[in-house]
N, C-alpha and C positions, 0 to 999 in steps of 0.2 A: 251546838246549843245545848245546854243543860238541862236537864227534865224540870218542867213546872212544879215545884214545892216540895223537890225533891227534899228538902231539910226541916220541914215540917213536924212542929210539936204540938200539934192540936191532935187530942183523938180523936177516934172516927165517933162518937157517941157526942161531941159537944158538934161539929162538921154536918152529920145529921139532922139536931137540930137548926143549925144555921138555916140548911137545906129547907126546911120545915117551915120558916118563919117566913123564910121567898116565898116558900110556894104558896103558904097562906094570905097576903098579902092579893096576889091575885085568884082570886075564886076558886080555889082548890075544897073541894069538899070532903076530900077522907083518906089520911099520909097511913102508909105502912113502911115498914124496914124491913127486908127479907135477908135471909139467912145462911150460908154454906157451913152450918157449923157453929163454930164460936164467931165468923167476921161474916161483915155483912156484904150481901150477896147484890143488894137491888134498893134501892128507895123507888115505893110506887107508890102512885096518888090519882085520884077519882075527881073528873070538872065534869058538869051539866055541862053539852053543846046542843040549848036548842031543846032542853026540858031530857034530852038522851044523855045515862051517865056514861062516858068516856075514859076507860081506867091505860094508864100510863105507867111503865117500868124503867128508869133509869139505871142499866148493868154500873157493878160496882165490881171491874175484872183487875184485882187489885196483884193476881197471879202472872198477868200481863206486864205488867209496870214491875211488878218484881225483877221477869225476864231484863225488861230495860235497863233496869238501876243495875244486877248483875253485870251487863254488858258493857256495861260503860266504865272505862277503865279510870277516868278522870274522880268517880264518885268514892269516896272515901271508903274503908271495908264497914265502918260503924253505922252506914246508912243501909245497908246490905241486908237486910232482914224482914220477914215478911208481915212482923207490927211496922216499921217505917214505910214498905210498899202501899200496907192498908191504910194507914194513916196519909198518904200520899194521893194514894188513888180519889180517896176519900176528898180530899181539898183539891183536886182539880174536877171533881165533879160537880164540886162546888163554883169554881170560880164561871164552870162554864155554865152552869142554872142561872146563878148572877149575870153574868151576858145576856144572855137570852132574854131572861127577864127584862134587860134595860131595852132590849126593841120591842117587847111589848110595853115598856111603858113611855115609849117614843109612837105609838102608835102605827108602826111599823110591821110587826105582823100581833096576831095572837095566840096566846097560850097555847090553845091546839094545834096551832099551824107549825108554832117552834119545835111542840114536842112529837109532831107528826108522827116519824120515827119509829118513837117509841111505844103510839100505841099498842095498846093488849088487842089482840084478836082473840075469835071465840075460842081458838084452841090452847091459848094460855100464850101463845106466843109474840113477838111485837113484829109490826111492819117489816120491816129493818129485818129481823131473821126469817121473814115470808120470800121476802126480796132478795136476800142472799142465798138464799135457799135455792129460788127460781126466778133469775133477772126479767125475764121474758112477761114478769106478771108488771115491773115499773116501764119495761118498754112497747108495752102493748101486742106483745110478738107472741102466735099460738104455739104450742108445742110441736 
């Protein structure tokens, strides 16, 4: 199977906003773009659960998807570059905020619930790297 958008000509700067537009839609109160440099790093954004603000990091590991595109012998050499990775990584982050979004708008789960994950914890970091960190915290198991 072929990498999702892998051929992609939207840059990450129009993709971001796409990104932007979903999340504002449902109750999103305050988007940032994070940074590794010149590309971007993170898109995070801040919802009220409950009068509590609940801030949320979606990784943009576009270094990852580079590795892929490299490895995949079938991908042409001109897709091979790490503007098309980030342009890449970029729209399927998108397509999967789109997803998500469509079960909360099937009422299905909600916005917190989808981006669980991704929550910020107090120490900057998200669920998701709490948990991989130390599995033992999602399966209830003491050290």
């Amino acid at each position: 199977m072929a990498l999702l958008n892998y051929t992609t000509k939207i840059e990450p700067e129009q993709t971001i906003a796409e990104i932007q537009r979903l999340l504002a839609k449902h109750g999103v109160s305050a988007m940032m773009t994070e940074y590794d440099g010149p590309h971007v790093a993170a898109v995070s954004f801040r919802i009220n659960v409950e009068g509590n603000p609940i801030g949320f990091k979606l990784p943009c590991n576009w270094r990852a998807v580079l590795e892929v595109i490299n490895a995949d012998r079938k991908i042409r050499h001109g897709y091979k570059t790490n503007d098309q990775a980030i342009r890449t990584a970029g729209r399927i982050i998108f397509e999967w905020v789109r997803t998500q979004l469509a079960l909360v708008e099937v009422n299905m789960v909600t916005v917190p619930q989808v981006f669980l994950p991704y929550a910020i914890m107090r120490d900057g970091k998200t669920l998701s790297e709490h948990v991989e960190r130390d599995p033992s915290l999602l399966l209830g198991l003491s050290k």
